[in-house]
C-alpha positions as CSV (number, residue, x, y, z in Angstrom):
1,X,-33.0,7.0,-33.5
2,X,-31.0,5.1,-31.4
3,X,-29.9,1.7,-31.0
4,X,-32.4,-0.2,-29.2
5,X,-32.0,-1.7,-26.0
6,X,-31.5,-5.8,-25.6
7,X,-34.1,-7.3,-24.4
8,X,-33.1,-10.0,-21.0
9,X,-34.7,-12.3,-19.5
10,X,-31.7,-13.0,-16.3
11,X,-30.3,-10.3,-14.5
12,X,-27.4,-10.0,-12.3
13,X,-26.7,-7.7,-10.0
14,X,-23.5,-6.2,-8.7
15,X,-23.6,-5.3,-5.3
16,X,-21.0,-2.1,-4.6
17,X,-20.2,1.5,-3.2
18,X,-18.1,3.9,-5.1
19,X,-14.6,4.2,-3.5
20,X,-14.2,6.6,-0.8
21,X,-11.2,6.7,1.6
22,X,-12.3,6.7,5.1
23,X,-15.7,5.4,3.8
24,X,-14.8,2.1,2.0
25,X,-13.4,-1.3,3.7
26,X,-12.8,0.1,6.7
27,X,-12.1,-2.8,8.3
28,X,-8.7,-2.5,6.2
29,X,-8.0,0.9,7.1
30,X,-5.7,-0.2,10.2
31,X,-3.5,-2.2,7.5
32,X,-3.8,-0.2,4.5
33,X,-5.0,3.6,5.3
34,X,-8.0,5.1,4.3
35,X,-6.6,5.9,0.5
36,X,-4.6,2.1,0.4
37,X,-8.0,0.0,1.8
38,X,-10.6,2.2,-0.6
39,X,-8.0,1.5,-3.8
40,X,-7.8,-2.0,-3.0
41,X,-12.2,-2.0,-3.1
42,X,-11.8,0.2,-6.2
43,X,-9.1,-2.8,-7.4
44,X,-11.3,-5.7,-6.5
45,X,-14.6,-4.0,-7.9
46,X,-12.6,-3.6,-11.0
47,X,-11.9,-7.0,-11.0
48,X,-15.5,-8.6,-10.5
49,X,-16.6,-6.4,-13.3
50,X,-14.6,-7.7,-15.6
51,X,-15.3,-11.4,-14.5
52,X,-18.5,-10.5,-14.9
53,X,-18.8,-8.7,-18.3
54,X,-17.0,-11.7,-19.5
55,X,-19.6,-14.1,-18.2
56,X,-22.9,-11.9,-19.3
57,X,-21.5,-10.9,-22.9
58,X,-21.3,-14.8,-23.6
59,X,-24.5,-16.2,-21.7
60,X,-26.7,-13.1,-23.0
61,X,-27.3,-12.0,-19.5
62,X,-28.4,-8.3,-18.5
63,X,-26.1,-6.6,-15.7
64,X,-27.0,-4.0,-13.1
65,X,-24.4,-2.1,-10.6
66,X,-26.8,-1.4,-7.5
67,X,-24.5,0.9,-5.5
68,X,-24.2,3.3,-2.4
69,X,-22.2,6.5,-2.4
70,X,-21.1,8.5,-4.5
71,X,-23.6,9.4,-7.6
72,X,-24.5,8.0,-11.4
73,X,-22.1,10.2,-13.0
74,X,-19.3,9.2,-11.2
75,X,-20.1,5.9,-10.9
76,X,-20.0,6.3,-14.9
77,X,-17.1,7.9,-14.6
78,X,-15.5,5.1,-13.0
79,X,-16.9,2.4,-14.3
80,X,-18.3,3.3,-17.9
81,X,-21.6,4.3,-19.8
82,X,-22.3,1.0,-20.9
83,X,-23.9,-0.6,-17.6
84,X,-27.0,-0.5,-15.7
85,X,-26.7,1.4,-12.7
86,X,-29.1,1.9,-9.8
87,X,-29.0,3.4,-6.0
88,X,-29.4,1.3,-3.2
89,X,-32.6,1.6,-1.1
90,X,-32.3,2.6,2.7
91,X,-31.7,0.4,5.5
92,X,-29.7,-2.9,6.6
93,X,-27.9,-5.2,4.3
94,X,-31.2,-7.5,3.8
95,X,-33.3,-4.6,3.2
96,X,-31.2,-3.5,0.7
97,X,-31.2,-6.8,-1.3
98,X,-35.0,-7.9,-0.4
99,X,-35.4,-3.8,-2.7
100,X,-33.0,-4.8,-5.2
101,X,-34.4,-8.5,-6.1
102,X,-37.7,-6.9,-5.5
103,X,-37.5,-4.7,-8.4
104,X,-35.6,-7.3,-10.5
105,X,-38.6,-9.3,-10.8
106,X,-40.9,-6.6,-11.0
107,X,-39.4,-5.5,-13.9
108,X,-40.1,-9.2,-15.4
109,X,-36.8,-10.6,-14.9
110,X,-37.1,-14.7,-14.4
111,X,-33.7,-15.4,-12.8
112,X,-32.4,-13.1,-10.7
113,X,-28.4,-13.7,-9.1
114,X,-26.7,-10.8,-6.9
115,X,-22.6,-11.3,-6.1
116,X,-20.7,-8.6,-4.3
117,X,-17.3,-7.2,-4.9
118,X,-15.2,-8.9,-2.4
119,X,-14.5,-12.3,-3.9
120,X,-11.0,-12.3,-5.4
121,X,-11.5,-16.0,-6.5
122,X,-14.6,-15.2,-8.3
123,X,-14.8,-17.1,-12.0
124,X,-17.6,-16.6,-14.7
125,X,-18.1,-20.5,-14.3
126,X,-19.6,-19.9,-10.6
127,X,-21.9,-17.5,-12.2
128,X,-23.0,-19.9,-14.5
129,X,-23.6,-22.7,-12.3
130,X,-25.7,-20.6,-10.1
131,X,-27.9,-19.6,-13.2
132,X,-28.2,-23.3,-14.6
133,X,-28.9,-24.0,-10.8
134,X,-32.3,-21.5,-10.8
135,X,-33.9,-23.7,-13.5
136,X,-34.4,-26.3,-10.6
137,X,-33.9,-24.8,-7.3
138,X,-35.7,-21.7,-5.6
139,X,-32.9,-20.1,-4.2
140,X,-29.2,-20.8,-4.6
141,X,-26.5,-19.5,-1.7
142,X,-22.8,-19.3,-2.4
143,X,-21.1,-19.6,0.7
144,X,-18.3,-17.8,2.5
145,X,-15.2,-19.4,4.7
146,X,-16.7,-16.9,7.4
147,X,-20.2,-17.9,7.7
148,X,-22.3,-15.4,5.2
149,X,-22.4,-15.9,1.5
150,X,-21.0,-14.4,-1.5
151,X,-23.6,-15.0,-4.2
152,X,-27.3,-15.4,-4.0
153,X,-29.8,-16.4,-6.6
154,X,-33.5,-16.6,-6.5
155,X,-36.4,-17.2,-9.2
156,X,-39.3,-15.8,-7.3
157,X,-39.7,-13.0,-4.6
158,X,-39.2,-14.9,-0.7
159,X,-38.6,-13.7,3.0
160,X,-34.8,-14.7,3.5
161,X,-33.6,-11.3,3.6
162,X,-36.1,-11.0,7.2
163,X,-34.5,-11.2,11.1
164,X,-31.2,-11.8,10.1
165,X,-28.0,-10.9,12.2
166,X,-25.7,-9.2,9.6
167,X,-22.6,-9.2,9.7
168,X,-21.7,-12.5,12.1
169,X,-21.3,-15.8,11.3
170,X,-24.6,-16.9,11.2
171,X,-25.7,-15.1,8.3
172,X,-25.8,-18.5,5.9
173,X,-27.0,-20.8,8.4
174,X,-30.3,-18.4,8.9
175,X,-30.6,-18.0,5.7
176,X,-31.0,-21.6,5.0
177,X,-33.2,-21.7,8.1
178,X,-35.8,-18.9,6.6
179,X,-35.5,-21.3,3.6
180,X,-37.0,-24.6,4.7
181,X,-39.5,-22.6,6.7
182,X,-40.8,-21.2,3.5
183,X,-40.7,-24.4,1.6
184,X,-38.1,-23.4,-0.7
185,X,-35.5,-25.7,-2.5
186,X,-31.9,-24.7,-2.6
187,X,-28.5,-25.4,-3.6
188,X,-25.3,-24.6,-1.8
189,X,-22.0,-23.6,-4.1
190,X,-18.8,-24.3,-3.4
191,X,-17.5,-21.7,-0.8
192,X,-15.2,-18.5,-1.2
193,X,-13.2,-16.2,0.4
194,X,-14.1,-12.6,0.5
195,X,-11.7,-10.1,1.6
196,X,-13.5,-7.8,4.5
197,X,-10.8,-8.0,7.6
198,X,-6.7,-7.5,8.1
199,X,-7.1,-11.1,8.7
200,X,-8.2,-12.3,4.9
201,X,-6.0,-9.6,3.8
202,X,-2.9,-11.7,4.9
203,X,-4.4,-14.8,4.1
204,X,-5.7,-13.9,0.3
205,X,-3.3,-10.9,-0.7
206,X,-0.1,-10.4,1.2
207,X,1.4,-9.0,-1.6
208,X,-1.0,-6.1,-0.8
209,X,-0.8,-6.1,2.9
210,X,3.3,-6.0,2.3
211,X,3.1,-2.7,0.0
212,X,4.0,1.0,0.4
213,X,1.8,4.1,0.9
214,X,-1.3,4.9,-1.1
215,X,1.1,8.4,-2.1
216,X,4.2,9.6,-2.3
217,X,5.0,12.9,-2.5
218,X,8.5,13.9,-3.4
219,X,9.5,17.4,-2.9
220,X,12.9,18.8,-4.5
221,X,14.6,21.6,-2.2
222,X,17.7,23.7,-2.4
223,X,17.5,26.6,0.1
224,X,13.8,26.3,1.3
225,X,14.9,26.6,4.8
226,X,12.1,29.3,5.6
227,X,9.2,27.5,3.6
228,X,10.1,23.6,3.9
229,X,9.0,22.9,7.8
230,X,5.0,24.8,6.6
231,X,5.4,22.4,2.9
232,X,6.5,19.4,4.5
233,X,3.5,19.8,7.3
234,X,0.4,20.3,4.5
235,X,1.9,17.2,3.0
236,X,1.8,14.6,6.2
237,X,-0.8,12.2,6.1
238,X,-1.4,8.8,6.8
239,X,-1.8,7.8,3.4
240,X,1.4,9.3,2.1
241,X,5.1,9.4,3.1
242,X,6.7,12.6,2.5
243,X,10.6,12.6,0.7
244,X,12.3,15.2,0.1
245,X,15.2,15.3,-2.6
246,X,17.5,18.1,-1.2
247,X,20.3,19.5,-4.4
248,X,22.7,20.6,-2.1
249,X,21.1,23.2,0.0
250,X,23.6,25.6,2.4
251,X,21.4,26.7,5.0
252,X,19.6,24.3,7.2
253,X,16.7,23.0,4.9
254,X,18.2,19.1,5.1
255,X,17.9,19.7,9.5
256,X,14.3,21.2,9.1
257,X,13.3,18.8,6.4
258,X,14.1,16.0,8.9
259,X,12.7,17.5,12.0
260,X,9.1,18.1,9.9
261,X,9.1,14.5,9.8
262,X,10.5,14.1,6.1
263,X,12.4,11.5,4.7
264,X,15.5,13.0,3.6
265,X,17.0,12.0,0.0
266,X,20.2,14.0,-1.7
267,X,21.0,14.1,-5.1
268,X,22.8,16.2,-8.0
269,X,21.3,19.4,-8.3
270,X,18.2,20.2,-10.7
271,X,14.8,19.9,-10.5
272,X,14.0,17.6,-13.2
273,X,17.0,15.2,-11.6
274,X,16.1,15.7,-8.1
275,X,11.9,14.8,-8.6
276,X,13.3,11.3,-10.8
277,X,15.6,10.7,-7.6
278,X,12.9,10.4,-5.9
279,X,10.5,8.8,-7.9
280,X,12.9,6.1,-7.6
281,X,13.3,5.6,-3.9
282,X,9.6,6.2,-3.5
283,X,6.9,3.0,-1.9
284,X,3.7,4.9,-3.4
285,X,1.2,4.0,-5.7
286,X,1.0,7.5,-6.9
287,X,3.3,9.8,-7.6
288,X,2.8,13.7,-6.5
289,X,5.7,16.0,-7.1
290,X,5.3,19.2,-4.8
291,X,7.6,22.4,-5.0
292,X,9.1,23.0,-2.1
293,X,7.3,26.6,-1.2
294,X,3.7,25.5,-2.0
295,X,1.3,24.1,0.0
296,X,-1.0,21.2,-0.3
297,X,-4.9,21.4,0.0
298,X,-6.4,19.9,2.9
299,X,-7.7,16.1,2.7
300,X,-5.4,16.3,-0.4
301,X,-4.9,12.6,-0.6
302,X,-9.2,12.5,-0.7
303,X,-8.5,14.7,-3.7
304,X,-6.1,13.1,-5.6
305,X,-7.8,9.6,-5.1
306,X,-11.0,11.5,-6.3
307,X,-9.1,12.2,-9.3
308,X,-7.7,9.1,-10.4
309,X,-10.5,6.9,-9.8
310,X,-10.9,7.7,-13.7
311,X,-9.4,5.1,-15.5
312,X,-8.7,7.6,-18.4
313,X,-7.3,9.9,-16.2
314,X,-3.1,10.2,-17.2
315,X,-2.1,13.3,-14.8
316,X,-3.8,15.6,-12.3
317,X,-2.9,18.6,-10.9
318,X,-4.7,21.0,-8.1
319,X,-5.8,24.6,-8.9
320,X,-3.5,27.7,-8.8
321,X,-3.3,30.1,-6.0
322,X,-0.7,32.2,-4.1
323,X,-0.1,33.7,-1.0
324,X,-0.1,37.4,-3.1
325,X,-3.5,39.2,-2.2
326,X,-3.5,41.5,-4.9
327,X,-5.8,42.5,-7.6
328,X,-3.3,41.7,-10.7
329,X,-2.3,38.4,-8.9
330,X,-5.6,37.6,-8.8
331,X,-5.8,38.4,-12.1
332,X,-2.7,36.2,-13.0
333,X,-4.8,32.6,-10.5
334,X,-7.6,32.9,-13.0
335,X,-5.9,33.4,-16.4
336,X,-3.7,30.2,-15.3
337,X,-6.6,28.5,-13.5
338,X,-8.6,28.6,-17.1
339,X,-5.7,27.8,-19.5
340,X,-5.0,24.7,-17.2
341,X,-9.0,23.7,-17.0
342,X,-9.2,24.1,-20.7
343,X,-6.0,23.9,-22.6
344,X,-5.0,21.1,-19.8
345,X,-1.7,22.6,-19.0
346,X,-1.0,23.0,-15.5
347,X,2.4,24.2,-14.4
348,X,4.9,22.5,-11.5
349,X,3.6,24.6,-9.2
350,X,0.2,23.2,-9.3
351,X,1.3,19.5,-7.7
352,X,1.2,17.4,-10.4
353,X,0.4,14.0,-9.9
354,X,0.2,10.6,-11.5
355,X,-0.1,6.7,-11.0
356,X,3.4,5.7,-10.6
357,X,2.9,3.3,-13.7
358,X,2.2,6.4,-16.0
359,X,5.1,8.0,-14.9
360,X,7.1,5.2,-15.2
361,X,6.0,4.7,-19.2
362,X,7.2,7.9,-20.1
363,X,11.0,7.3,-18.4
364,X,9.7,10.6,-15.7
365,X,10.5,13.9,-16.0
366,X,13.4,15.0,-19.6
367,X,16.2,16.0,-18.0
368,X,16.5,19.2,-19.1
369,X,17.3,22.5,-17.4
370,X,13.4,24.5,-17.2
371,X,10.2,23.6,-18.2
372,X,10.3,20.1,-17.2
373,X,6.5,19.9,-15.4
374,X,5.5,21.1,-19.4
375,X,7.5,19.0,-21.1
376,X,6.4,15.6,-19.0
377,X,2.6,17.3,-19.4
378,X,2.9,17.2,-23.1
379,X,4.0,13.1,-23.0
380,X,1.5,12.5,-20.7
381,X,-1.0,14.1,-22.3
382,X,-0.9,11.7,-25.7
383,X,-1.0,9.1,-22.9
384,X,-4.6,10.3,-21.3
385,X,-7.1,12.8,-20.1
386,X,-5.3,15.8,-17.7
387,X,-8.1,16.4,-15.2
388,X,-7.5,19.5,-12.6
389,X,-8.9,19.3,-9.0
390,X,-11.0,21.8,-7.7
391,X,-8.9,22.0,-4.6
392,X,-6.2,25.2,-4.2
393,X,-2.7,24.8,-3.5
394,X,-1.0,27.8,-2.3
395,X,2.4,28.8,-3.9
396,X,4.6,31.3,-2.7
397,X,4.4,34.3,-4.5
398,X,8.1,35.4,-3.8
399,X,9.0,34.9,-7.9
400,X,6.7,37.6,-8.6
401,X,7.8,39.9,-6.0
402,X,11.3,39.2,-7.4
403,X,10.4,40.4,-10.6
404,X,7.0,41.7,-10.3
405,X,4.4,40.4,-11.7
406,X,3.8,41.9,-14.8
407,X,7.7,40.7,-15.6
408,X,7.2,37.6,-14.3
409,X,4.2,36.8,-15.9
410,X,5.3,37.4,-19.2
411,X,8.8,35.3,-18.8
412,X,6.6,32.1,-17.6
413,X,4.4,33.1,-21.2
414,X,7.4,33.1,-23.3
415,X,8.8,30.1,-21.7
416,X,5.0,28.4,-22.5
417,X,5.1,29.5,-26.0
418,X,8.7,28.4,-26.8
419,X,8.5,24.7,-25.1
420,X,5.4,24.5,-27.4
421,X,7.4,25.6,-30.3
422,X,9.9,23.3,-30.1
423,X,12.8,26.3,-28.5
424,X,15.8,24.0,-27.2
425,X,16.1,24.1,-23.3
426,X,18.7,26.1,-23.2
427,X,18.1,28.6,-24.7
428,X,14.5,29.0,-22.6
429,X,16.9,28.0,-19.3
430,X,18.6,31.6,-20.6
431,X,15.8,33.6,-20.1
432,X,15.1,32.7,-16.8
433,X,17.8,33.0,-14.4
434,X,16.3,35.2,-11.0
435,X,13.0,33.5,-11.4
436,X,14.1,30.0,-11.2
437,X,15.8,28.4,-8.1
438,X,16.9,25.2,-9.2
């Protein structure tokens, strides 16, 4: 049997959505991007959990996550097994309280407080004063600077949540009107900010109104003249800012590069040295290293913030395609498709991708001449879980046409088997020499 379940008499409820970009503080999306404004809700959320584990593991005080989008497993996911979650009902923003303190208290809870996810400033003393406040007032309201409220608190089911204009400045003072015209005592908090407009952004965080891209997405080139224009497109997004780290190239990659809309980096030639060049001159967040004839999914930035909205989450990668429509490279995309899903080694090729922090622990790709995207998977795989997108990137299948892909096929196997068995670079660089380019 199981552990059973403790017993409450308070409950507080978290009032959230699950991080989406396009779909989550909007409002911010003109400052930050759709990716930047959903990671700073997924940041803040974060936050306010942890304020308020802190608070309910000391006072003895059940929690419930009452959110919208998304589902329970990835709220789970993101958040972790060990909290109450629930959906929020239909309609407006009272509605969806009036359900959520309306089940509260049918499920025998005495004091009932909901807070929202938006309050940097938010201490586990507030919450406590608004629970010792319930043993003598009816409802208590924590106000916000911009005329709603950030916490509120009530003991028995009431009307508040009726004929109120959401979302303007008047929420609080209606609020307080609904109140006296039921007979209710209440008690005012001291105010907060929350963070909903560009305008709180500069007030309360302008160190995150001041940063870089959600993504960066650094591309190494030598000689990708005829592929870099189509790579550099797929890659373009609001969210992101596109470098590329060019070894030296002869033909006009560098012009082509720029014209696409690139940022243009140059360093000493070699993969492994080229991708750390431009980890270091990258703004982003995260960190995606993209060959230089692949391709990137579309809505890849949706992707890869799906991805690392797992905490536990050290690396991702996308799944493995080419442009080859043939039966035995078919063949070859699902052999490499399942040992990545299952043995969690995806190649280069694959756009691997990373918060720049993770990279950053692990000093970025060994400098070594091949095999570098399996070498920095083996260090980051001690660091975390390698999770693989169910999106497609599309690589050139010009290595296997080289070769063919029988040949090929079994090079890239050896090469596998050898980093794993501790073969010195070297001597795997040696047995590669018309497959790889750089």
């Amino acid at each position: 049997m199981g552990r059973p379940q403790k017993v409450f008499s308070d409950r507080l409820i978290v009032f959230g959505r699950y991080p989406a970009p396009g779909r989550t503080k909007t409002r911010l999306i003109p400052a930050l991007g759709p990716a930047g404004a959903a990671d700073l809700h997924r940041r803040l959320t974060e936050k306010t959990l942890k304020t308020v584990s802190a608070f309910t593991g000391q006072y003895g005080i059940g929690v419930e996550v009452c959110f919208e989008g998304g589902s329970e497993r990835k709220m789970m996911r993101w958040l972790g097994s060990g909290i109450n979650f629930s959906y929020q009902s239909p309609g407006n923003l009272g509605s969806r309280m009036q359900a959520a303190f309306s089940d509260a208290f049918k499920n025998g809870f005495t004091h009932v407080v909901l807070v929202g996810t938006d309050i940097p400033e938010l201490r586990k003393d507030h919450l406590k004063i608004a629970f010792d406040a319930l043993s003598d007032y009816d409802i208590v309201l924590g106000p916000s600077t911009d005329g709603g409220y950030w916490l509120i608190g009530l003991k028995r089911p009431t009307h508040v949540f009726h004929d109120i204009n959401w979302g303007t400045g008047t929420v609080l003072n209606q609020t307080i009107a609904l109140a006296r015209k039921d007979g209710l005592k209440f008690c005012l908090l001291d105010p907060l900010d929350d963070l909903d407009t560009v305008e709180d952004l500069k007030r309360l965080r302008p160190d995150v109104f001041s940063s870089g891209p959600y993504i960066s997405v650094i591309i190494p080139s030598l000689n990708e003249a005829e592929n870099i224009e189509a790579t550099i497109q797929g890659a373009r997004d609001r969210d992101a800012e596109v470098i590329v780290v060019d070894g030296g190239s002869t033909d006009d990659t560098v012009a082509r590069a720029i014209h696409a809309g690139a940022r243009v980096e140059k360093s000493p030639r070699g993969r492994a040295l080229q991708q750390n060049f431009g980890a270091d001159s990258a703004m982003g967040k995260v960190l995606l290293f993209l060959h230089a004839d692949t391709v990137l999914p579309a809505n890849y930035v949706n992707h890869v913030f799906e991805t690392l909205v797992d905490p536990g989450a050290a690396l991702g990668a996308f799944r493995f395609k080419t442009d080859l429509n043939r039966p035995l490279m078919k063949l070859v995309e699902f052999l490499t498709n399942m040992r990545s899903e299952h043995l969690k080694l995806p190649y280069g090729d694959q756009c691997l991708f990373m918060r720049r922090s993770v990279f950053e622990s692990v000093g970025g790709f060994p400098e070594v001449p091949i095999a570098e995207d399996l070498y920095l998977v083996r260090q980051l795989s001690k660091l975390g879980n390698v999770l693989i997108s169910p999106a497609y990137s599309v690589t050139s299948g010009r290595r296997w046409q080289t070769l063919g892909l029988l040949h090929t096929t079994l090079i890239n196997q050896i090469i596998l088997a050898g980093v794993y068995l501790g073969v010195l670079p070297h001597v795997l660089a040696s047995l590669y020499p018309l497959v790889r380019r750089q």
